[in-house]
C-alpha positions as CSV (number, residue, x, y, z in Angstrom):
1,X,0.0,0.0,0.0
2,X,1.9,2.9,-1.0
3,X,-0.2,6.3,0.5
4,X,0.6,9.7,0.1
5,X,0.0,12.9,2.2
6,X,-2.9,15.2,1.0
7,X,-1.7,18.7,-0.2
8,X,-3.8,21.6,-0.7
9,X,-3.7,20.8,-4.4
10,X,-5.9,17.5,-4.1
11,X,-8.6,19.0,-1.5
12,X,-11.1,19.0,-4.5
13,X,-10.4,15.8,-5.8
14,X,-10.3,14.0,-1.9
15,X,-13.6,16.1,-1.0
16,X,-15.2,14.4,-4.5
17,X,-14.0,10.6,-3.5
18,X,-15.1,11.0,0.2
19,X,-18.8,12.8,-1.4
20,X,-18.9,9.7,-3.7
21,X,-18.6,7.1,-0.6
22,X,-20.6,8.8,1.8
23,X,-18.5,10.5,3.9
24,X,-18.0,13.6,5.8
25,X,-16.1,16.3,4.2
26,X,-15.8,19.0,6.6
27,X,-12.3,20.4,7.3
28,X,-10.3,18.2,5.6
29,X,-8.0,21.8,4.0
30,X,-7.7,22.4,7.6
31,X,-3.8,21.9,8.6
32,X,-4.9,20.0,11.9
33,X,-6.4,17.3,9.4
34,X,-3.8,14.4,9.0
35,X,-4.8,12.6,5.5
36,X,-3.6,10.3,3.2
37,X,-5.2,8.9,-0.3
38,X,-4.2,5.9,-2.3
39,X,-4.2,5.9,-5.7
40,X,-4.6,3.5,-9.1
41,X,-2.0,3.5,-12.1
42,X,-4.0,6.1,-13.5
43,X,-3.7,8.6,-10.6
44,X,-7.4,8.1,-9.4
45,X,-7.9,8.0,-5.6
46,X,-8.8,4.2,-4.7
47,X,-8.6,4.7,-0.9
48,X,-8.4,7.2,2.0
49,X,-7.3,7.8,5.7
50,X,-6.6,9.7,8.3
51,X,-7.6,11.3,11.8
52,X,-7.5,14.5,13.4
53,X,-6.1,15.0,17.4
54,X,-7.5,16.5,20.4
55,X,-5.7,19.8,21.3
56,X,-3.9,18.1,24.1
57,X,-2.9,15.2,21.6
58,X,-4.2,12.3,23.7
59,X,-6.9,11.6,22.0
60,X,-7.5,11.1,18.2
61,X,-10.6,11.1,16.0
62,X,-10.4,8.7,12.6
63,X,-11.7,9.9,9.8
64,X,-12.0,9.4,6.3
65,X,-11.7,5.4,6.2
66,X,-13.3,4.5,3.0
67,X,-12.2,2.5,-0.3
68,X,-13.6,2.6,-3.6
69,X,-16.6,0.1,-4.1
70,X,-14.9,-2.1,-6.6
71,X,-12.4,-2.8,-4.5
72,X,-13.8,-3.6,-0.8
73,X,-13.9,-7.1,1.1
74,X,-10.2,-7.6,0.0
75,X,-8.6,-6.2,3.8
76,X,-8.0,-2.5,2.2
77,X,-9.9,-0.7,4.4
78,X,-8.1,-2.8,7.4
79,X,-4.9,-1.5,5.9
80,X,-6.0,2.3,6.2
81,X,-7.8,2.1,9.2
82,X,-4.1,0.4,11.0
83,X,-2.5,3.3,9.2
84,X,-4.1,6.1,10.7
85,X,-4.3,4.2,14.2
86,X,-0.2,3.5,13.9
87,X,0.0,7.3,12.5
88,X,-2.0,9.0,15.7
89,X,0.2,6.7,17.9
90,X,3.2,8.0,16.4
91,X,2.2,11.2,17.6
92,X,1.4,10.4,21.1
93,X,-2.4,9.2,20.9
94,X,-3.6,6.8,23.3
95,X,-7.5,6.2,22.3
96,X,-9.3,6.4,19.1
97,X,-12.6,7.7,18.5
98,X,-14.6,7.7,15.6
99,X,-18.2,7.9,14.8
100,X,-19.9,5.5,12.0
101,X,-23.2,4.7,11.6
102,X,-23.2,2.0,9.2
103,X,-20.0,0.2,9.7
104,X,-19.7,-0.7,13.7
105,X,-18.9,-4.5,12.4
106,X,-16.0,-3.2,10.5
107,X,-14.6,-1.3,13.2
108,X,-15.2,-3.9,16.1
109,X,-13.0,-6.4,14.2
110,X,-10.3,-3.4,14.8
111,X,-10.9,-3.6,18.4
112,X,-13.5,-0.3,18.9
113,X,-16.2,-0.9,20.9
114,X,-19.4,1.6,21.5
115,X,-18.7,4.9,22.9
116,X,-20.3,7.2,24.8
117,X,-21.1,9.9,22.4
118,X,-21.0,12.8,24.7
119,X,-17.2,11.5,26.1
120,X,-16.3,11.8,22.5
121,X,-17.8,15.4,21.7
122,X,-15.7,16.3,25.5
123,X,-12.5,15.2,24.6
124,X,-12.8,16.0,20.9
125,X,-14.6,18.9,21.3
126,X,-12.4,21.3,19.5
127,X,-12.0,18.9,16.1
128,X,-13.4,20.6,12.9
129,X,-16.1,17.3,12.6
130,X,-17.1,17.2,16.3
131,X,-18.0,21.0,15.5
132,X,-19.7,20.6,12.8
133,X,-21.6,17.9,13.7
134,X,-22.3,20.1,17.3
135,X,-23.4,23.2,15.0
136,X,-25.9,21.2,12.4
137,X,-27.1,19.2,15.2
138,X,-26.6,15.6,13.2
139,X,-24.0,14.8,16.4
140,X,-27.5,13.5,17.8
141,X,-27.5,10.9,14.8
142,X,-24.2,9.6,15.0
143,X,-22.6,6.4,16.9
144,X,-19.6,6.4,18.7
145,X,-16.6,4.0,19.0
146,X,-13.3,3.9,21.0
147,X,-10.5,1.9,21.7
148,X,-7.2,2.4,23.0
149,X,-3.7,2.3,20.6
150,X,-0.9,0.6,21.0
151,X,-0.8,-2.2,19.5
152,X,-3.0,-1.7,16.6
């Protein structure tokens, strides 16, 4: 898996692949917004990861795990997810949050478990999606997860 930092440059065409699979787009130009993208031969993005951390750096909120359709169920989107986790470690993270709806399966076989959604908006509270989510009011329709890093 060979993944490269997102620039400034390809903030339109990450924004486009994480619209196309569903997920949230908010902030990702932000500098505090860690993110990587994998892509084909051609140069089209195929895959996406990353995470943003809490102010103190303790805590870190996944994001933007997601894989183009035609090529899940083959362990890609295992391979992000353990990327971001062994990237917010790196940096001094010692639990990961995230919120998904849709894919709590996924995420338990990583070793998340069902969080308390209003821990996650307190220590995350100052993360561009955690805001957003606060200000549009669909935090109320999210899940939470956690676990703890360090051996991912």
């Amino acid at each position: 898996m060979e993944l490269s930092r997102c620039m400034t440059a390809d903030a339109g065409e990450v924004e486009a692949f994480l619209r196309e699979v569903d997920l949230t787009v908010t902030g990702l130009d932000e500098p505090s917004v860690r993110l990587w993208v994998e892509r084909d031969e051609s140069g089209r993005i195929v895959g996406s990861t990353g995470y943003e951390l809490s102010r103190d750096g303790h805590h870190a909120l996944i994001r933007s795990v997601a894989v183009v359709s035609s090529s899940r169920a083959r362990g890609r989107g295992t391979d992000l997810a353990r990327f971001a986790l062994d990237r917010a470690a790196e940096e001094g993270a010692t639990t990961a949050w995230l919120f998904s709806r849709r894919s709590g399966g996924f995420w338990q076989s990583l070793g998340f478990a069902g969080a308390d959604l209003s821990e996650l908006a307190r220590v995350l509270a100052e993360t561009h999606q955690v805001r957003r989510f606060i200000a549009t009011g669909q935090i109320t329709r999210e899940v939470a997860w956690m676990r703890g890093l360090g051996g991912v």
